[in-house]
GUKOL-892415 format. One line per 4 residues: their letters; for each residue x, y, z of C-alpha. Coordinates in Angstrom, 2 decimals. Example, Ala and Ser with C-alpha at 12.3 -4.5 7.8 and 13.67 -1.06 7.14 Angstrom:
2
AS	12.30,-4.50,7.80 ~ 13.67,-1.06,7.14
***
This chain:
352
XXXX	136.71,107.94,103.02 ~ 137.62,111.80,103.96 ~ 134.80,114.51,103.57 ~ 137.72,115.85,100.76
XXXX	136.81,112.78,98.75 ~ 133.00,112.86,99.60 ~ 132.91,116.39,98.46 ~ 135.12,116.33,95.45
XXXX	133.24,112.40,94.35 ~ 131.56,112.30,90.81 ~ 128.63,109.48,90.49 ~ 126.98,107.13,88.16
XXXX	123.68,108.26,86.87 ~ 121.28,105.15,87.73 ~ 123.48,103.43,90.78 ~ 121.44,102.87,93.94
XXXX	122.44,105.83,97.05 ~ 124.30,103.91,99.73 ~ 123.84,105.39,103.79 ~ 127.14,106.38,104.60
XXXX	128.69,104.99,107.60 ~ 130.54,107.33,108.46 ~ 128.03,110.06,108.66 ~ 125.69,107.90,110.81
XXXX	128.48,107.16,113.04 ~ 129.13,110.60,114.16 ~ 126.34,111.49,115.21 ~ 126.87,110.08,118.37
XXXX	129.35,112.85,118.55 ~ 127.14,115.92,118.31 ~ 123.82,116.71,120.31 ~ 120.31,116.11,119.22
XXXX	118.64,119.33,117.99 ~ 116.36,120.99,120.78 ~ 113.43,118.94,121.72 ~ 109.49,121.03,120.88
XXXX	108.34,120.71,124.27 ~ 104.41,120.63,123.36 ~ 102.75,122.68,126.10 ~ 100.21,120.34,128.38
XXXX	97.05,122.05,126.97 ~ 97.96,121.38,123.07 ~ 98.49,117.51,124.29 ~ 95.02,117.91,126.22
XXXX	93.03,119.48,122.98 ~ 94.58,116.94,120.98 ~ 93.49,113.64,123.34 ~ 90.20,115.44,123.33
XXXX	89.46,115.56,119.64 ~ 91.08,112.04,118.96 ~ 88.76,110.74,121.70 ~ 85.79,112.41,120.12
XXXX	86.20,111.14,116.51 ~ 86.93,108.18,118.14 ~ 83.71,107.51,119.38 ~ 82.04,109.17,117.02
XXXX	83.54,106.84,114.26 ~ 82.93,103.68,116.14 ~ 79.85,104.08,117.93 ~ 78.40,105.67,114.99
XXXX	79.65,103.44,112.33 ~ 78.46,100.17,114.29 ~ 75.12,101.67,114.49 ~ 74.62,101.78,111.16
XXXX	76.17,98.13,110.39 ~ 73.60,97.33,113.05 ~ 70.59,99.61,111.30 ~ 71.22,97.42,107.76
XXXX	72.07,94.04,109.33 ~ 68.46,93.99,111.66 ~ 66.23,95.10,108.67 ~ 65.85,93.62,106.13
XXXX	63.98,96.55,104.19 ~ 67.52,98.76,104.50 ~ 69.21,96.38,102.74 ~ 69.13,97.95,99.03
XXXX	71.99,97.69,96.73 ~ 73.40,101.53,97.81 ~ 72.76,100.56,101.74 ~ 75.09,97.66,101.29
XXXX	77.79,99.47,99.47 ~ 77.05,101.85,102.99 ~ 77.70,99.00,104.97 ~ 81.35,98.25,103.22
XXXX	81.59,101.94,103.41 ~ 80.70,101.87,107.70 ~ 83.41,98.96,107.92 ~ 86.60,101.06,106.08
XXXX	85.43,103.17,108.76 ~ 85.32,101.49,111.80 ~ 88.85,100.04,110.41 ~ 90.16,103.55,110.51
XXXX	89.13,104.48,114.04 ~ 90.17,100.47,115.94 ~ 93.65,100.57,113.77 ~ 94.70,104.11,112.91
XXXX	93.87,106.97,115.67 ~ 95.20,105.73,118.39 ~ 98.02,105.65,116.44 ~ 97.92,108.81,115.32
XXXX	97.79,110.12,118.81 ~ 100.85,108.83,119.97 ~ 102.74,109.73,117.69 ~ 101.51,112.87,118.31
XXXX	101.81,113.57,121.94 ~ 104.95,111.64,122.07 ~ 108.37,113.03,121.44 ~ 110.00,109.83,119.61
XXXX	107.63,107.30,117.60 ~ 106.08,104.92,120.57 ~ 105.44,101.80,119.21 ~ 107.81,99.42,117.63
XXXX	108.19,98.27,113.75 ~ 105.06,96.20,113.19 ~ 102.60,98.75,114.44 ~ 104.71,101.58,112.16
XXXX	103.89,99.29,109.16 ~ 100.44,97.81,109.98 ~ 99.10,101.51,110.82 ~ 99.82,102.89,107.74
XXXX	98.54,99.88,105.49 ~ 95.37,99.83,107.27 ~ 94.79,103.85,106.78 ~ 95.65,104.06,102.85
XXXX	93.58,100.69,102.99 ~ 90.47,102.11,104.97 ~ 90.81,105.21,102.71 ~ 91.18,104.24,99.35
XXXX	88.15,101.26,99.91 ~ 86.03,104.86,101.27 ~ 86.69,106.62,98.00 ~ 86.12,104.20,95.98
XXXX	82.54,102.97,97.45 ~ 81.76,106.19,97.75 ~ 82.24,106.08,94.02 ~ 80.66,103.03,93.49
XXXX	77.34,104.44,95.11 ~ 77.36,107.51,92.48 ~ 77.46,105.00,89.82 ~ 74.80,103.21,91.10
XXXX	72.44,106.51,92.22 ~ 73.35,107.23,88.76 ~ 72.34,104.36,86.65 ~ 68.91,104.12,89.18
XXXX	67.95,107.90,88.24 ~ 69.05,108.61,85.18 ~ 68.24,105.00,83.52 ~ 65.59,103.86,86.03
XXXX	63.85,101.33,83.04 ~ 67.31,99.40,83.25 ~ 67.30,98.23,86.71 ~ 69.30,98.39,89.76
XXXX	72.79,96.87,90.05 ~ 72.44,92.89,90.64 ~ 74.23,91.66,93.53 ~ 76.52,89.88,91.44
XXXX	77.71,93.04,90.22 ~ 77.72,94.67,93.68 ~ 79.23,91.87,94.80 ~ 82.10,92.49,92.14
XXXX	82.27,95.91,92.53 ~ 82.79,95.63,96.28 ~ 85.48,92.55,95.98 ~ 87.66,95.12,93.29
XXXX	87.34,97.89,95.34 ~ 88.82,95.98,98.33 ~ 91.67,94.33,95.83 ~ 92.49,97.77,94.71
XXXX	92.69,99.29,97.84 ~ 94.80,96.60,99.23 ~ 97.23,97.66,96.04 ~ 97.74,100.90,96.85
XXXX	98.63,100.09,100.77 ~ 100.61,97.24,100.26 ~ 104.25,99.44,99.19 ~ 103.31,101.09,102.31
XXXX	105.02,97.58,104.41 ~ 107.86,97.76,102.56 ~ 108.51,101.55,102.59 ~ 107.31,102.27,106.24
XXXX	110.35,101.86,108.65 ~ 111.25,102.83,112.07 ~ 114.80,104.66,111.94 ~ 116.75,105.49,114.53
XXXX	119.17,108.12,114.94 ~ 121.64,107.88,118.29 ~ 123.35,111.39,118.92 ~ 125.22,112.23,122.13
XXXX	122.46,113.48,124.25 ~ 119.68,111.17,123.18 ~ 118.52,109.02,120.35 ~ 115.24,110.14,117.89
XXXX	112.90,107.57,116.40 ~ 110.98,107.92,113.70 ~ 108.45,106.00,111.68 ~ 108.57,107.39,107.90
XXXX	108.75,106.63,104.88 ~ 111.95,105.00,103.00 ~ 112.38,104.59,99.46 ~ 115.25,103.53,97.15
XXXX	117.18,106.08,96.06 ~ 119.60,106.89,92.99 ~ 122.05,109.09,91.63 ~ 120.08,111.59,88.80
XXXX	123.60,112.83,87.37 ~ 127.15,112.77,87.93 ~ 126.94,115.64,90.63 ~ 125.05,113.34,93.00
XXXX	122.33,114.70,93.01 ~ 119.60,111.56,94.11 ~ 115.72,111.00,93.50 ~ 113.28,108.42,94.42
XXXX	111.56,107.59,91.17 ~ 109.63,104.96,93.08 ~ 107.96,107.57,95.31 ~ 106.97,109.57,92.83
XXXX	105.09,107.15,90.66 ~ 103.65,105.36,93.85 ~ 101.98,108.72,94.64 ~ 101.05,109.30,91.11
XXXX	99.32,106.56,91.11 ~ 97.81,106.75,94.16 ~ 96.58,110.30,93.39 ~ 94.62,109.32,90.14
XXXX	93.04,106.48,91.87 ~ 91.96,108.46,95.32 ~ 91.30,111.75,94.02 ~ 91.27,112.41,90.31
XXXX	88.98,109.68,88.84 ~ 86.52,109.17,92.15 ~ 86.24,113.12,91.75 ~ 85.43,113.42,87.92
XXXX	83.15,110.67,88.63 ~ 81.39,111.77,91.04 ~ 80.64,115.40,90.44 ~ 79.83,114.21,87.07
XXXX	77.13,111.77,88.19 ~ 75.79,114.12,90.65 ~ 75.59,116.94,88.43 ~ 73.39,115.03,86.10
XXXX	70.99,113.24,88.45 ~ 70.41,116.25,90.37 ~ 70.11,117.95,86.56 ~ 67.53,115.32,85.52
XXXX	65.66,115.71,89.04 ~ 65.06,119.32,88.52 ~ 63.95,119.06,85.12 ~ 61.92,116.48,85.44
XXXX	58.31,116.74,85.41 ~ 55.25,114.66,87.47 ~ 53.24,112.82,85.04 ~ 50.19,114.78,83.78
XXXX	47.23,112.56,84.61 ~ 48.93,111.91,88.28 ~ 47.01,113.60,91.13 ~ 47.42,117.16,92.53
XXXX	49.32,116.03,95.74 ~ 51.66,114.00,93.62 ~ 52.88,116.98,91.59 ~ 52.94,118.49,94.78
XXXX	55.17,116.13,96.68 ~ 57.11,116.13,93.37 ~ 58.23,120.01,93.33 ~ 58.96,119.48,97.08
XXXX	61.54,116.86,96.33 ~ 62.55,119.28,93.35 ~ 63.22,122.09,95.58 ~ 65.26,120.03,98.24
XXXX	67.38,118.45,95.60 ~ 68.58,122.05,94.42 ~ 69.07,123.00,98.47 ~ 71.78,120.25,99.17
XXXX	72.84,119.72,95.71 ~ 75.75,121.41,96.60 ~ 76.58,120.23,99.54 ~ 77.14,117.03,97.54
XXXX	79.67,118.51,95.14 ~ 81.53,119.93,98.41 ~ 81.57,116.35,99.68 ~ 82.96,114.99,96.45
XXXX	85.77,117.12,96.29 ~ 87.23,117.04,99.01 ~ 85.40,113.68,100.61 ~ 89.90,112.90,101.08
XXXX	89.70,115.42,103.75 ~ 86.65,114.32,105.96 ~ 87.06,111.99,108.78 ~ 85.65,108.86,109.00
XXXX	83.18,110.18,111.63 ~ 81.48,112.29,109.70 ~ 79.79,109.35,107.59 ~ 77.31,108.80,110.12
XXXX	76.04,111.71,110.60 ~ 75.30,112.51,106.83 ~ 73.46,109.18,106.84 ~ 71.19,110.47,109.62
XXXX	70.96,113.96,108.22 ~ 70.10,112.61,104.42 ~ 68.11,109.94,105.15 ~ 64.65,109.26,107.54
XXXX	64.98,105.40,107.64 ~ 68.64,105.53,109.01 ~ 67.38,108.78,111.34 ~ 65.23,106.30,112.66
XXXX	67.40,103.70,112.86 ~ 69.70,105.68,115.21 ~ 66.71,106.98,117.33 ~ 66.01,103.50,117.67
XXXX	69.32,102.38,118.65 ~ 69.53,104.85,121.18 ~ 66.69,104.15,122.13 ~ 67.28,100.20,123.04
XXXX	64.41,99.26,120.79 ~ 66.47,98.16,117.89 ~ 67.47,94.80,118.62 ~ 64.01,93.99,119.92
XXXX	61.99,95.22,117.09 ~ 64.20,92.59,114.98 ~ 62.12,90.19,116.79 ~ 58.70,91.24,116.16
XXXX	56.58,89.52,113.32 ~ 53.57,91.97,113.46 ~ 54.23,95.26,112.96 ~ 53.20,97.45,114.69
XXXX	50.75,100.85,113.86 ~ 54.20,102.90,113.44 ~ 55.57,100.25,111.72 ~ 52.63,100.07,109.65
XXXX	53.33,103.38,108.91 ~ 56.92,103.00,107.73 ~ 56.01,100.11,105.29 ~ 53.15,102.48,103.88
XXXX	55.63,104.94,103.42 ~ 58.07,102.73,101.67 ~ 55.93,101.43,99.41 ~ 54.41,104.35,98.64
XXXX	57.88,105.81,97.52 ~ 58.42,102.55,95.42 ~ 55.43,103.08,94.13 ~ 56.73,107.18,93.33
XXXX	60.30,106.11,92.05 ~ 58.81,103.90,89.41 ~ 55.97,105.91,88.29 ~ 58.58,109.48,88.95
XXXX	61.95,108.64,89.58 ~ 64.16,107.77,92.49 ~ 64.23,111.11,94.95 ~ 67.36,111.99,96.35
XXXX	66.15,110.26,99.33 ~ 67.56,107.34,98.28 ~ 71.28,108.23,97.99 ~ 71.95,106.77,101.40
***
């Protein structure tokens, strides 16, 4: 076919878009456009920060798979929906940065088919299983708070809950292994790889003018389920539990210090209230790393889990049958907030 008749052409509304031969073929008769030569200190900053998340994710991440799995007091209904959330995690860092950097520090796509494929599954996978525990643990904070006479969420229904999250996660990756392919262009100089995306195409109208209807209802779909719903949901069930928490009062025949310790946990709901809406809109945007660290920062039993871990003293305190005085102390302590979340409500304390 000349490019006289593939200019002058007319096409069928609804027929598939063929690659054209002839256009792929003469490439190899024309140079490659200029290669970006990335300077050495972008590569540098950029192996840097991978390796940092990295670690971060992992090392962080197992710690607090190890935290829940050693005690048996941390394993609550919203800690375990933690744990699935530690694993998406770890899942992200093992099968998806290194990955990502080197693609990024490489010229051409470095790794063959399978990895192009498999990468990609397991991040939408990792992600969309994040968003939607995360979720999962404001409707459970939520029913806890708000409804505390109702119970907590059985482990049947965790158990659920987890299982769906996983199924619909896996839904939303799995186009990703048919769509994900490594394409080659060969021009005279050199040949380009890449590793994108590749969807069915066809003709719109007769001018040949092509769209991937496909593509766009894949990511419609996949934006409701990552972003719109887990967002509505979330600021929604935050807004009222840390609404109920300010408004609600200590009981008036309980003791001084109890009203006391009440407007404490009053005042540090309103402090990071916000800092919870920021999370969950734009939780999409945080790396996996950064999970961790909220756990330590929001809550004293994983704080001391960590210290612990660092400290050597996990494992073998997973051993002990007496506690000991500082143990002591922590069991006082938890049952004494059991004691305040049924007589008061559950504190933000217990959101991780």
């Amino acid at each position: 076919m000349s490019f006289a008749n593939i200019a002058n052409r007319t096409c069928v509304p609804g027929d598939p878009v063929q690659p054209s031969p002839l256009l792929l073929s003469m490439l190899k008769y024309v140079d490659a456009p200029p290669l970006l030569v990335k300077p050495t200190w972008e590569i540098s900053l950029k192996i840097l920060f991978y390796v940092l998340s990295f670690v971060v994710d992992v090392v962080g991440n197992v710690i607090v798979v190890i935290i829940i799995y050693l005690n048996k007091r941390m394993r609550s209904t919203t800690n375990i929906l933690i744990l699935n959330l530690a694993v998406s995690d770890i899942m992200v860092g093992l099968f998806c940065m290194w990955v990502h950097l080197g693609n990024q520090i490489s010229t051409n796509w470095p790794f063959g088919p399978f990895i192009c494929k498999a990468s990609t599954f397991t991040q939408v996978f990792a992600v969309t299983s994040s968003v939607l525990t995360l979720t999962i643990i404001s409707i459970e904070r939520f029913f806890a708070i708000v409804f505390p006479l109702r119970g907590k969420m059985s482990e049947c229904v965790m158990g659920m809950s987890i299982a769906l999250s996983w199924l619909v996660s896996a839904a939303i990756a799995a186009p990703q292994l048919f769509v994900r392919k490594v394409i080659r262009y060969e021009f005279r100089n050199r040949d380009e790889v890449f590793c994108t995306e590749i969807w069915p195409k066809f003709y719109k109208n007769a001018d040949c003018v092509s769209h991937e209807p496909g593509k766009m209802i894949y990511y419609t779909v996949e934006g409701i389920v990552m972003y719109v719903i887990p967002v509505v949901i979330m600021i929604g069930a935050y807004s009222v539990i840390a609404l109920k928490l300010m408004l609600r009062k200590a009981p008036g025949n309980s003791m001084r210090s109890n009203s006391s310790s009440q407007d404490r946990t009053r005042k540090k709901t309103s402090k990071y209230v916000p800092t919870i809406k920021y999370i969950a809109v734009y939780f999409a945007y945080l790396n996996s790393a950064i999970n961790p660290i909220l756990y330590a920062g929001f809550n004293e039993n994983f704080r001391r889990g960590f210290k612990e871990a660092f400290k050597c003293s996990l494992w073998r305190k997973r051993n002990q049958v007496t506690p000991g005085p500082a143990e002591r102390s922590v069991v006082t302590a938890f049952d004494a907030s059991k004691a305040a979340d049924s007589s008061a409500g559950v504190t933000l304390n217990s959101h991780a």
